[in-house]
KEMAR-174552 format. One record per residue (C-alpha): x, y, z. Coordinates in Angstrom, 1 decimal, always signed. Layout:
+--------+--------+--------+
:     c1 :     c2 :     c3 :
+--------+--------+--------+
:      X :      Y :      Z :
...
+--------+--------+--------+
This chain:
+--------+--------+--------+
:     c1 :     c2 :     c3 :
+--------+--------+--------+
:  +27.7 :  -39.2 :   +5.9 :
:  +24.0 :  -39.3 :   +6.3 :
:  +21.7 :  -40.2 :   +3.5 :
:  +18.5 :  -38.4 :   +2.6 :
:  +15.3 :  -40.0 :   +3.5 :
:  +12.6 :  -41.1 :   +0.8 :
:   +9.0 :  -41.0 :   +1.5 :
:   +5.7 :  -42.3 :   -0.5 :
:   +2.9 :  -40.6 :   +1.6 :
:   -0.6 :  -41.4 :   +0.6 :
:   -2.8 :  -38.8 :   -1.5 :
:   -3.0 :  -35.9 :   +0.8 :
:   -0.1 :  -37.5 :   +3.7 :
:   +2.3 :  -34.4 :   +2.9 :
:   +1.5 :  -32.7 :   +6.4 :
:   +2.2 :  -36.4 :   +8.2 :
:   +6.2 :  -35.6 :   +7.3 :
:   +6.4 :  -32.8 :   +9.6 :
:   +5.8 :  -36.0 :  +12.3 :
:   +7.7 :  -38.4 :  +11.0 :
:  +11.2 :  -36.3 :  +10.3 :
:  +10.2 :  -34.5 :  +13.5 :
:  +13.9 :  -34.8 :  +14.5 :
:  +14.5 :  -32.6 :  +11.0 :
:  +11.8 :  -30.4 :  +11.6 :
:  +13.3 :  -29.4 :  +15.1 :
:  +16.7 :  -28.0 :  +13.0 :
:  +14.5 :  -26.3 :  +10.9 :
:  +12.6 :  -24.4 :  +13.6 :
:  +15.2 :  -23.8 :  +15.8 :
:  +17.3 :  -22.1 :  +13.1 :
:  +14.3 :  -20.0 :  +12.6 :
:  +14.0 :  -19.1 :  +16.3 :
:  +17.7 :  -18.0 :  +15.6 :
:  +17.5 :  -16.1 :  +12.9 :
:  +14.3 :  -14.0 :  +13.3 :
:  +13.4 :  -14.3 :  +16.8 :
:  +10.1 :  -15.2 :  +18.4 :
:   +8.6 :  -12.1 :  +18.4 :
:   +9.0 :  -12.1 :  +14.6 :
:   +7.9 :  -15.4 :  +14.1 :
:   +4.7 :  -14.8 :  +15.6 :
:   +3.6 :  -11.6 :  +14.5 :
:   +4.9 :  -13.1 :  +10.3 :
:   +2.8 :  -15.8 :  +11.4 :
:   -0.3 :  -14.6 :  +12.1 :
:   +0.3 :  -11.7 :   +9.1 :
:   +1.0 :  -15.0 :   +6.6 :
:   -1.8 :  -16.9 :   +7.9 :
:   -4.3 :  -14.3 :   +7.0 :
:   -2.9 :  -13.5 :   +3.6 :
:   -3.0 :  -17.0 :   +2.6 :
:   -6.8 :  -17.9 :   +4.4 :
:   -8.0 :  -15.0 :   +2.9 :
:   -6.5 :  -15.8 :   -1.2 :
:   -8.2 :  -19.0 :   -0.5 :
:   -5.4 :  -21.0 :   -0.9 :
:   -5.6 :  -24.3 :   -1.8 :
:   -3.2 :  -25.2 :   +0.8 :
:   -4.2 :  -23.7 :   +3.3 :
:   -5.4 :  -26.8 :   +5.4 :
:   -1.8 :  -28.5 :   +5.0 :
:   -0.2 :  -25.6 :   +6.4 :
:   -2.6 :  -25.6 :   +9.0 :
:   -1.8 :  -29.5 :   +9.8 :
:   +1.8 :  -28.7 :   +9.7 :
:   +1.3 :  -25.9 :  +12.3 :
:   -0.6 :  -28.1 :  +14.3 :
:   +1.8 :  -30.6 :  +14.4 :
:   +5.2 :  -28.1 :  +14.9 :
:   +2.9 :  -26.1 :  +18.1 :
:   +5.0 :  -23.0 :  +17.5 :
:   +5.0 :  -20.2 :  +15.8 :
:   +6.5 :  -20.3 :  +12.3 :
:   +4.8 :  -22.6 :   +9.8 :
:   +2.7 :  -20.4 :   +8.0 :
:   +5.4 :  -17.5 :   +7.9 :
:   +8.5 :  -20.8 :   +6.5 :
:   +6.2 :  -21.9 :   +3.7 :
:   +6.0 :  -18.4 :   +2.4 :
:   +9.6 :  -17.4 :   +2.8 :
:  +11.2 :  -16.6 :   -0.5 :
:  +14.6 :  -15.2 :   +0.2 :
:  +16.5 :  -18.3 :   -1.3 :
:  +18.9 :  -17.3 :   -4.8 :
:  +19.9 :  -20.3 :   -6.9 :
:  +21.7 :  -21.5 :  -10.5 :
:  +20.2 :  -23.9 :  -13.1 :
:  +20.1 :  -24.9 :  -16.6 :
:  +17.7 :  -26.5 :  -18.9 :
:  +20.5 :  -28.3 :  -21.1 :
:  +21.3 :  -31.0 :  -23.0 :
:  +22.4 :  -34.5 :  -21.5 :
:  +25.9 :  -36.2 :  -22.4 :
:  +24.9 :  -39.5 :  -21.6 :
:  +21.2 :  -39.4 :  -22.9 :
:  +19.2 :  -38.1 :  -25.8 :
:  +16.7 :  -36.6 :  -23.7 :
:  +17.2 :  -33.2 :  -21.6 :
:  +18.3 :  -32.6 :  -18.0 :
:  +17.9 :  -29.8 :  -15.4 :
:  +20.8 :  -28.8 :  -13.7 :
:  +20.3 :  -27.2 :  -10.4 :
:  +21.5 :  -25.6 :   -6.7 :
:  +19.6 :  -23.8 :   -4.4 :
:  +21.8 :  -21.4 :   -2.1 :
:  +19.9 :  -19.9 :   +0.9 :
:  +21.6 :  -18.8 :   +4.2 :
:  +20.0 :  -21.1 :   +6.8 :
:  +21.8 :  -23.7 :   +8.3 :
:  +20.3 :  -26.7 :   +8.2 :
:  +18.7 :  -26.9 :   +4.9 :
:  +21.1 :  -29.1 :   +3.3 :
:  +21.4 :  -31.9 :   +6.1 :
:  +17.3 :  -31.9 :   +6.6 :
:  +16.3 :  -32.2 :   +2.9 :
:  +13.8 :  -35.0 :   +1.9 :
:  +12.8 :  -36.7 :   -1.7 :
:   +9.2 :  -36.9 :   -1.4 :
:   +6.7 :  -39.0 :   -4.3 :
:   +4.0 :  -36.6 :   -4.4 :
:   +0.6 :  -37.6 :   -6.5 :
:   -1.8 :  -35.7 :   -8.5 :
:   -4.0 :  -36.2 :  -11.3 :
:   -1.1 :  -35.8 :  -14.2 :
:   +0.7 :  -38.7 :  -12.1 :
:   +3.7 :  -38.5 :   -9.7 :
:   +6.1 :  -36.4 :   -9.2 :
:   +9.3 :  -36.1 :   -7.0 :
:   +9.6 :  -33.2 :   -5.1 :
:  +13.0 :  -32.0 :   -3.4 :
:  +11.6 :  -30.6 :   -0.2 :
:  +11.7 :  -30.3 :   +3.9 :
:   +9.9 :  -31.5 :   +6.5 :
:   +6.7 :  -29.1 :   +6.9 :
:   +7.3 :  -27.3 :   +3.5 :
:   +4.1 :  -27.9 :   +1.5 :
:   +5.0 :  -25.8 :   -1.6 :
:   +7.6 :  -27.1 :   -4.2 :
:  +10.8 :  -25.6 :   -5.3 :
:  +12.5 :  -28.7 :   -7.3 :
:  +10.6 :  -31.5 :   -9.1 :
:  +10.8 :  -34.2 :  -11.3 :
:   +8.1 :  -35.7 :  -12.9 :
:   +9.5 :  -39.1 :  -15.0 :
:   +8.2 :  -39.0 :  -18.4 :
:   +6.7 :  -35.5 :  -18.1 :
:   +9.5 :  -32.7 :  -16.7 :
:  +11.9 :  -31.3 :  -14.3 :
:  +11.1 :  -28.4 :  -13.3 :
:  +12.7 :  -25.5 :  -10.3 :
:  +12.3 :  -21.8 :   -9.5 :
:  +14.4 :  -19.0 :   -8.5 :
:  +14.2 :  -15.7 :   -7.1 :
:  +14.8 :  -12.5 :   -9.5 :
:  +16.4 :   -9.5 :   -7.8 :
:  +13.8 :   -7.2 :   -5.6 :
:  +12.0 :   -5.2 :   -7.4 :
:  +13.3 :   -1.5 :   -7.1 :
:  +10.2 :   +0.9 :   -6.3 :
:  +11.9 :   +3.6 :   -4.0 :
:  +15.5 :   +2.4 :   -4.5 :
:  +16.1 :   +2.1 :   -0.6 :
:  +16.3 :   -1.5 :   +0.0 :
:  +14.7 :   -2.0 :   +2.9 :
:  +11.8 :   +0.3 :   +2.0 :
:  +11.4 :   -2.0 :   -0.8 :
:  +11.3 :   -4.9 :   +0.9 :
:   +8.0 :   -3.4 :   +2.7 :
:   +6.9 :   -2.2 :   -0.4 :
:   +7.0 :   -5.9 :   -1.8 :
:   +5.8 :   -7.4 :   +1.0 :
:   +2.9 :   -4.7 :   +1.2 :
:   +2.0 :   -5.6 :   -2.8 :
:   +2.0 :   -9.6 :   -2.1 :
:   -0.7 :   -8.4 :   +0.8 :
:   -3.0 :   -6.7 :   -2.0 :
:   -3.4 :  -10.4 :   -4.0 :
:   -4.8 :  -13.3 :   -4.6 :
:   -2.5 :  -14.9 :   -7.0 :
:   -0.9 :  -18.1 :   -6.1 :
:   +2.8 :  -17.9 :   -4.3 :
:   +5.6 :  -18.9 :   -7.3 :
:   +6.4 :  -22.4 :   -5.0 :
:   +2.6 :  -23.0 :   -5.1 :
:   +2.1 :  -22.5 :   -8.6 :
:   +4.7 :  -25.1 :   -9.0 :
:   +3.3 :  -27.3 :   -7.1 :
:   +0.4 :  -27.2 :   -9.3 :
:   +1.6 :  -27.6 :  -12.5 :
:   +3.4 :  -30.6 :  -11.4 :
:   -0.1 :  -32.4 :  -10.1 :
:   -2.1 :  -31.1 :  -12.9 :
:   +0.2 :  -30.6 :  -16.0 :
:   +0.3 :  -33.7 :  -18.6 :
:   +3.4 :  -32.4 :  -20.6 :
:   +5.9 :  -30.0 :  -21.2 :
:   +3.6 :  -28.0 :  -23.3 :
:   +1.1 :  -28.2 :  -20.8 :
:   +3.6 :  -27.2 :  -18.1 :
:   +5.3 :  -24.1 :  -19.6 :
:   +1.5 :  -22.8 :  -20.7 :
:   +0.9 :  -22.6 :  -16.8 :
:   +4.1 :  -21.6 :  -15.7 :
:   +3.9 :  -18.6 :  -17.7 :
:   +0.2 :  -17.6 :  -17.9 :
:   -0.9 :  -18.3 :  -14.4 :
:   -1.1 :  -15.0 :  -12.2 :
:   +1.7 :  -15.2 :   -9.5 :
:   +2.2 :  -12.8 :   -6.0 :
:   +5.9 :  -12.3 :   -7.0 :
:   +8.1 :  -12.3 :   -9.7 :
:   +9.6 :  -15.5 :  -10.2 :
:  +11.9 :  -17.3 :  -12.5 :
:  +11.1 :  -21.1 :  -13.9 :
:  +13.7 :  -23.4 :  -15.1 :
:  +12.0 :  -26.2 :  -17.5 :
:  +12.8 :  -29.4 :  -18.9 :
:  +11.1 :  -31.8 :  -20.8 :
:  +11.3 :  -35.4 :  -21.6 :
:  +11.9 :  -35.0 :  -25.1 :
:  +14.8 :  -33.8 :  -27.3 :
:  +15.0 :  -30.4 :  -27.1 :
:  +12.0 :  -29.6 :  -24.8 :
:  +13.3 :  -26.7 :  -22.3 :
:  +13.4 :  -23.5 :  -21.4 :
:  +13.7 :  -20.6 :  -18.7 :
:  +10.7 :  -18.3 :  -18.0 :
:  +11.1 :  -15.1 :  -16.5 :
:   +8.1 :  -13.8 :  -14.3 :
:   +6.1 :  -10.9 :  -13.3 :
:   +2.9 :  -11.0 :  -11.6 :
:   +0.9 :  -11.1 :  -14.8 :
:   +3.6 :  -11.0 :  -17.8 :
:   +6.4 :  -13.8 :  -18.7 :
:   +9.4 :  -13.6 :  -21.5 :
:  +11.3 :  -17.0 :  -22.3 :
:  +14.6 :  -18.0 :  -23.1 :
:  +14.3 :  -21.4 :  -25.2 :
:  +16.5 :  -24.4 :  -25.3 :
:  +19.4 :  -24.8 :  -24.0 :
:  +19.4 :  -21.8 :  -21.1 :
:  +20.2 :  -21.2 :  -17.9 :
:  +19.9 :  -18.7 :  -15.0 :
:  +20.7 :  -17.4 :  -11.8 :
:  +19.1 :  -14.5 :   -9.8 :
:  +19.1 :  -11.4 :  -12.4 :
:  +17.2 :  -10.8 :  -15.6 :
:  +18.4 :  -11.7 :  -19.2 :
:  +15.2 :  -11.8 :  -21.2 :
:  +13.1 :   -9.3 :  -19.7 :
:  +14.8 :   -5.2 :  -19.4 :
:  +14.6 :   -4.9 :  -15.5 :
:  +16.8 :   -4.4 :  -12.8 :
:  +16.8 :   -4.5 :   -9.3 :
:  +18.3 :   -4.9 :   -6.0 :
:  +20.4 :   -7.8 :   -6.2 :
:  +20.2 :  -11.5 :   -4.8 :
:  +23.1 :  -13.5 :   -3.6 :
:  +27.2 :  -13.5 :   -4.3 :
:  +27.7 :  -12.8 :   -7.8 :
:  +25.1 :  -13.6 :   -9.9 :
:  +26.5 :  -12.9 :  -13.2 :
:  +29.4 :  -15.0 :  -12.5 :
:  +27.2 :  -18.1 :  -11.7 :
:  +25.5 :  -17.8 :  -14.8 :
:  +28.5 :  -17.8 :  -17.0 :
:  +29.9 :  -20.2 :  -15.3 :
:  +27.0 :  -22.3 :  -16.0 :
:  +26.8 :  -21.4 :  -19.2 :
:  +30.4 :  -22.8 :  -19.7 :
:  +29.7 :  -25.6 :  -18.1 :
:  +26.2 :  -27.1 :  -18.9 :
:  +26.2 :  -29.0 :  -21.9 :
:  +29.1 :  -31.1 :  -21.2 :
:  +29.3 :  -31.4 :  -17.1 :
:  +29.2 :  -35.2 :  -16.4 :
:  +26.3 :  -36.5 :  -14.4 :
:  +27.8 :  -36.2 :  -11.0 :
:  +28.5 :  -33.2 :   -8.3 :
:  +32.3 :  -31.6 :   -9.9 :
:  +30.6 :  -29.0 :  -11.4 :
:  +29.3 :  -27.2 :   -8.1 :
:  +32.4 :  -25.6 :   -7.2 :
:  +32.4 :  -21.7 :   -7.0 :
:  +31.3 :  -19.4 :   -7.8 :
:  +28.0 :  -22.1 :   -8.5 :
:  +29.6 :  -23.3 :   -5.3 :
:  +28.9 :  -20.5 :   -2.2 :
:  +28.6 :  -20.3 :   +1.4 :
:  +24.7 :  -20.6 :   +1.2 :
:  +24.3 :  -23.4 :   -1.2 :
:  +22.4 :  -26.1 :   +0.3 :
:  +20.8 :  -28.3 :   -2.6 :
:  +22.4 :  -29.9 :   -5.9 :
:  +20.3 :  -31.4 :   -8.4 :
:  +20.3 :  -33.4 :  -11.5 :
:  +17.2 :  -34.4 :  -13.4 :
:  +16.6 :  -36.2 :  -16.5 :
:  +12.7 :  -36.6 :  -16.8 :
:  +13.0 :  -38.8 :  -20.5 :
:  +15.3 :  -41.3 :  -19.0 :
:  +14.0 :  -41.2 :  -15.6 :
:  +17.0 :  -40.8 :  -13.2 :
:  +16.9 :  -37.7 :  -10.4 :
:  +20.5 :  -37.5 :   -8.6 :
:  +20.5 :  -35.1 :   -5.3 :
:  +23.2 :  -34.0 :   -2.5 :
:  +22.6 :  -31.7 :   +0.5 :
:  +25.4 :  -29.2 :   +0.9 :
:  +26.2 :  -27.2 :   +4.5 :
:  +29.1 :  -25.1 :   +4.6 :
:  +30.2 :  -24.9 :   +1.1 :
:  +30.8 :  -28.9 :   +1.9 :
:  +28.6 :  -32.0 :   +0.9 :
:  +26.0 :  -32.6 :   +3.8 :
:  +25.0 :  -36.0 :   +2.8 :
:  +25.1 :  -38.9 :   +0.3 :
:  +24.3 :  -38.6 :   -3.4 :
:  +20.7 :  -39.4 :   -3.9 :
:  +20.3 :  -41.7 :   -6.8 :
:  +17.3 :  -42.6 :   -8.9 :
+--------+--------+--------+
């Protein structure tokens, strides 16, 4: 079984993966030529290239490596998709005093799970580890030792017409009106800039985003976690322990939903958090789907980050251990 790759780019080397897992990158891409097609590709290119040059993102210029580098259409389109549902906890740690982050990410693209990378990221605050892909520049799972673990989720669509797919455009049209970070970008940011968990929670739920967004957060102190439910420009947390999976519990919305059973992931998770041993049993279903593609355990305060790639409701690679 195939192990996942660690990297250590220098300050500002993210971009340089996209070359050196080129091999990855190809799976990636030609998934995405396979599920959207080129015409789509290229005209959600050019729309997300615009969007994100005109907010003045601050990476912008990555993205633009990264498309350099790929030489076809799809890199500035990838790093915005957000159409990923997942399950996590901020929960206590049997084997440690400090918390943990439990974690899978679900999305239906093949590939994701054999691809995946551990990257060292820097940034003022320090280093960070970020969970990623070949060409992704944003960040969707972290861990920063002696600061936090840290992922996202998606929360259902929200319901503006009640017809789906209208509101899909409708979401799509209200990202195009704004300048506020993407939810993977924000995330990104914290983890560069953010000293603590204090620090980290204050930006994850006052910093504008484009999208509604849930945060799972962990600290490296007893007791320091939470989940933080986002809007654009509101937040509502659920304290330590919590957990969540791709519907609202702290904030009275509704919406269309995301994924295979969402409320039965969460209790599940619920039942299982504070006493699941520090390996991979607990991802079974319904945590356990036909789009999961990431499992995650982080324990910021004692240091250790444990990862497995999953494709086809079956383990993809080796247990990454830290």
């Amino acid at each position: 079984m195939p192990h996942i790759p660690f990297h250590e780019p220098e300050p500002g080397g993210l971009p340089d993966l996209a070359d050196l897992e080129r091999a990855r990158l190809d799976v990636l891409m030609a998934t995405a030529r396979d599920t959207y097609g080129g015409l789509a590709l290229r005209f959600g290119d050019r729309l997300s290239r615009r969007w994100i040059e005109t907010a003045e993102n601050p990476y912008a210029a990555e993205i633009a490596a990264v498309a350099r580098t790929v030489g076809e259409p799809g890199t500035w389109l990838l790093n915005l998709s957000y159409e990923w549902t997942c399950t996590a906890a901020a929960t206590s740690d049997p084997e440690a005093a400090t918390p943990r982050l439990l974690r899978t990410l679900d999305w239906l693209y093949a590939g994701l799970g054999s691809t995946m990378l551990v990257v060292r990221q820097h940034g003022p605050a320090g280093d960070f580890l970020s969970l990623t892909w070949p060409g992704f520049v944003g960040t969707l799972t972290a861990m920063a030792p002696g600061r936090f673990a840290v992922a996202l989720n998606q929360p259902p669509m929200t319901r503006r017409s009640g017809l789906r797919s209208l509101d899909w455009i409708l979401d799509r049209l209200a990202v195009g009106r704004s300048r506020a970070l993407p939810p993977s970008h924000l995330l990104r940011q914290v983890c560069e800039t953010c000293d603590d968990f204090d620090a980290a929670r204050r930006m994850l739920s006052q910093t504008p985003v484009c999208l509604p967004v849930f945060y799972t957060l962990v600290g490296a102190a007893p007791g320091e976690g939470c989940v933080i439910e986002r809007m654009p420009s509101e937040a509502a947390m659920m304290p330590f322990p919590s957990a969540v999976a791709n519907h609202y519990v702290a904030m009275p919305r509704t919406g269309h939903g995301r994924g295979w059973d969402s409320p039965g992931r969460l209790a599940r998770m619920e039942s299982l958090m504070a006493t699941a041993d520090n390996n991979f049993d607990w991802v079974a279903p319904p945590i356990l789907n036909k789009a999961t593609r990431l499992s995650v355990i982080a324990n910021p305060g004692a240091g250790t980050l444990l990862a497995q790639g999953w494709e086809d409701m079956a383990p993809a690679t080796e247990v990454f251990r830290l």
